[in-house]
C-alpha positions as CSV (number, residue, x, y, z in Angstrom):
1,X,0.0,16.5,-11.5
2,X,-3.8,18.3,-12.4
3,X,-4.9,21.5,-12.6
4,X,-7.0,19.8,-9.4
5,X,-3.7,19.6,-7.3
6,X,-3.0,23.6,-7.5
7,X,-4.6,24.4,-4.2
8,X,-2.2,21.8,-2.4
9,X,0.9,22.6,-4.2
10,X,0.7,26.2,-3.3
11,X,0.7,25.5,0.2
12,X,3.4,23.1,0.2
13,X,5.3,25.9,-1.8
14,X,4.3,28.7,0.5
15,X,5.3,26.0,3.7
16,X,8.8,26.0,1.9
17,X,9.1,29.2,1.0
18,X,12.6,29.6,2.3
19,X,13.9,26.4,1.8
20,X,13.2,26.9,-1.8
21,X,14.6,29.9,-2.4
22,X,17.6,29.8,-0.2
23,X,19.4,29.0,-3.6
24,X,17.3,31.4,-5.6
25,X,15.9,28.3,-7.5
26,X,12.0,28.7,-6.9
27,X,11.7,32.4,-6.4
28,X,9.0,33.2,-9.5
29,X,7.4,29.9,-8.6
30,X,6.7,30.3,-4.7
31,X,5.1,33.5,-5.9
32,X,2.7,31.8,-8.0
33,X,-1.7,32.1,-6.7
34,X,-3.6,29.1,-7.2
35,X,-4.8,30.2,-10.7
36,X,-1.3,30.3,-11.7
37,X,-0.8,27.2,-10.8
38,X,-3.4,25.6,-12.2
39,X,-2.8,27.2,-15.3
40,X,0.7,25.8,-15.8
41,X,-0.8,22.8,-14.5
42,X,-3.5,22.5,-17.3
43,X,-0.9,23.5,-19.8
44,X,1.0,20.0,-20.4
45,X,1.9,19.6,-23.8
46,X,2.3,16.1,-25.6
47,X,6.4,16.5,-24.7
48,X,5.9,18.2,-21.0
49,X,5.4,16.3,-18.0
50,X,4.6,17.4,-14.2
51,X,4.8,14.4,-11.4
52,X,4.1,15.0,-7.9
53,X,5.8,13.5,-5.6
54,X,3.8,11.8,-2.8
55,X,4.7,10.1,0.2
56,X,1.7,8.4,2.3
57,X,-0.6,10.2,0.3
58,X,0.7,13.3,0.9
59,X,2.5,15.8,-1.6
60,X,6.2,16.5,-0.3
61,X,7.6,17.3,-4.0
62,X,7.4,17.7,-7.6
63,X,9.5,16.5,-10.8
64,X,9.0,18.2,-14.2
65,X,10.4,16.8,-18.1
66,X,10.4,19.3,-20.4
67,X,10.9,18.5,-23.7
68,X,12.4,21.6,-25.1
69,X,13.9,20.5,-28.1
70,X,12.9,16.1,-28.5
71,X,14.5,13.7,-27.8
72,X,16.6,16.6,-25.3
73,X,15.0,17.4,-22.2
74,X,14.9,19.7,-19.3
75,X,14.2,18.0,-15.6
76,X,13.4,20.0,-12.7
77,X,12.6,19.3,-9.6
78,X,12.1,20.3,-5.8
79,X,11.3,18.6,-2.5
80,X,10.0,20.0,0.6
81,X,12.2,20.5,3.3
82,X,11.0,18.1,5.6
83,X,11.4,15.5,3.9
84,X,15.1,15.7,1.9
85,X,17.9,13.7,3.0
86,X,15.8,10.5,2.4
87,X,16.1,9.0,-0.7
88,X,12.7,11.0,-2.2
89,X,14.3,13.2,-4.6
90,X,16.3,10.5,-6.4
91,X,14.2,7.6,-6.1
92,X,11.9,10.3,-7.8
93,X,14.1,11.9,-10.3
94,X,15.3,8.1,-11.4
95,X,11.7,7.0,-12.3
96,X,11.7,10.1,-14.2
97,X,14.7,9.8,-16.5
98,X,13.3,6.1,-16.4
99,X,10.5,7.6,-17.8
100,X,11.7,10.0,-20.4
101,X,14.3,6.8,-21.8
102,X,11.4,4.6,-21.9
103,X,8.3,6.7,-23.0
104,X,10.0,9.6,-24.7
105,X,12.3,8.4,-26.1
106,X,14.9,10.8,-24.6
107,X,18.5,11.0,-25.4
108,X,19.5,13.1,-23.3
109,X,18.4,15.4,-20.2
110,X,19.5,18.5,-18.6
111,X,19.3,19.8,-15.5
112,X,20.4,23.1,-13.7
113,X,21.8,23.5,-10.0
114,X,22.2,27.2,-8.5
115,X,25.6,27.6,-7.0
116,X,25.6,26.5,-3.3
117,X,23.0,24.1,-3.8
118,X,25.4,20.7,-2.6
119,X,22.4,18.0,-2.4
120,X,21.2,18.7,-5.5
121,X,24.3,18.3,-7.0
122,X,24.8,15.1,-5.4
123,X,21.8,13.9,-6.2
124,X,22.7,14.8,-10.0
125,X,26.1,12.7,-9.7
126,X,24.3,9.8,-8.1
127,X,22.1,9.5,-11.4
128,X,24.9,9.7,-13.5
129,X,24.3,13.3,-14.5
130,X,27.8,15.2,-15.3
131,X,28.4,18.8,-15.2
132,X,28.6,20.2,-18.3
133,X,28.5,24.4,-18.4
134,X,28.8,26.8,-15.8
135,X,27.1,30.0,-15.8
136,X,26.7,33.0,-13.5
137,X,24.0,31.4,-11.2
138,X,23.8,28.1,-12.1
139,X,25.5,24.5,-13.4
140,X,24.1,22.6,-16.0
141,X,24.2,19.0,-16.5
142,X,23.8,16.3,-18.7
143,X,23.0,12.8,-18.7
144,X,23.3,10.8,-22.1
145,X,20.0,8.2,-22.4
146,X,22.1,4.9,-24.0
């Protein structure tokens, strides 16, 4: 994603403003102007990476790899309501970890689930992810890059 696609990722977010933060996931980010988002956009180091996630041309969701401490890295992600339940989210968040194995070199990636948030654990297990620490809010997982 560019600093360019700021505008239209802040009104998807505001569209799914409660879908997002049912679980608590996206509360800081739904709150986020169009300066803030283009800031965060702009900012991409070498290890960071933000994808959109487009469906006939249109932005329904958004995958980030965060390379926190390389070859480890974080993946988040998020998908607008209206379109979950169709594949999106892991056909997405596979050609991410695709991604991070092949051009970062990952060896392994991490993601977090707040509690009550059943599809995105399942989505986690379908990759391969396994749970690894639970906290307060959330689960963490991991998935070893072979």
């Amino acid at each position: 994603m560019l600093s360019a696609d700021a505008q239209e990722l802040q009104q998807l977010m505001m569209r799914n403003r409660a879908h997002l933060t049912a679980h608590g996931d996206y509360l800081d980010q739904t709150q986020s102007s169009v300066s803030d988002l283009k800031a965060e956009l702009t900012w991409c180091a070498e290890r960071n990476w933000r994808f959109g996630i487009y469906y006939q041309h249109e932005l329904i969701g958004r995958v980030d790899l965060l390379g926190i401490e390389p070859p480890r890295y974080g993946v988040g992600y998020w998908l607008s309501e209206a379109h979950t339940g169709n594949g999106f989210a892991k056909q997405a968040v596979g050609a991410v970890v695709d991604f991070a194995a092949a051009t970062c070199g990952a060896s392994d990636l991490f993601a977090g689930v707040s509690h009550g948030n059943t599809p995105s654990v399942g989505l986690l297990s379908r990759l391969g992810f396994q749970p690894v620490a639970r906290f307060d809010t959330y689960t963490r997982y991991h998935l070893a890059i072979r």
